[in-house]
C-alpha positions, 0 to 999 in steps of 0.5 A: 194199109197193107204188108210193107215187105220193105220192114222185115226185109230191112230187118234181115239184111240189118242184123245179116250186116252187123253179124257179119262185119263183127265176124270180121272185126273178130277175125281181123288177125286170121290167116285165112285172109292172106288168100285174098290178099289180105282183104277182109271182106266180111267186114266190107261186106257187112257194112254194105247189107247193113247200110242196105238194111238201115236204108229199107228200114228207113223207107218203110217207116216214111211210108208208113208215116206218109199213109198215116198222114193221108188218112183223115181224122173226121168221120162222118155223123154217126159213124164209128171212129177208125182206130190208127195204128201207132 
């Protein structure tokens, strides 16, 4: 099995989302965001790197659930037993 690089990347954008959106929340009442009509973006884009981290999170796990199943539990005689990891 190799190096899923969807697991860390999913990571990242995880925590990017979730500091992010608790900036926002924080600064909820700042004047800054009168310049942008009163949108707070932070937040709404916060949600979106988290859920896209939450979703990249979750297809690596399946993946690598997935292989796990595929690979066989029977060796043959006399041969050493593969070790899986957990």
């Amino acid at each position: 099995m190799g190096f899923d690089i969807r697991l860390p990347i999913g990571y990242l954008f995880t925590i990017l989302g979730v500091l992010l959106a608790l900036y926002g929340l924080i600064t909820s009442g700042a004047a800054f965001y009168q310049r942008s009509l009163g949108i707070n973006i932070n937040v709404s884009w916060g949600v979106v790197l988290l859920i896209f981290g939450l979703i990249m999170a979750y297809f690596a796990k399946r993946g690598r659930a997935r292989v796990l199943r595929e690979v066989p539990d029977t060796a043959p005689q006399g041969s050493a037993p593969k070790q899986r990891l957990h």
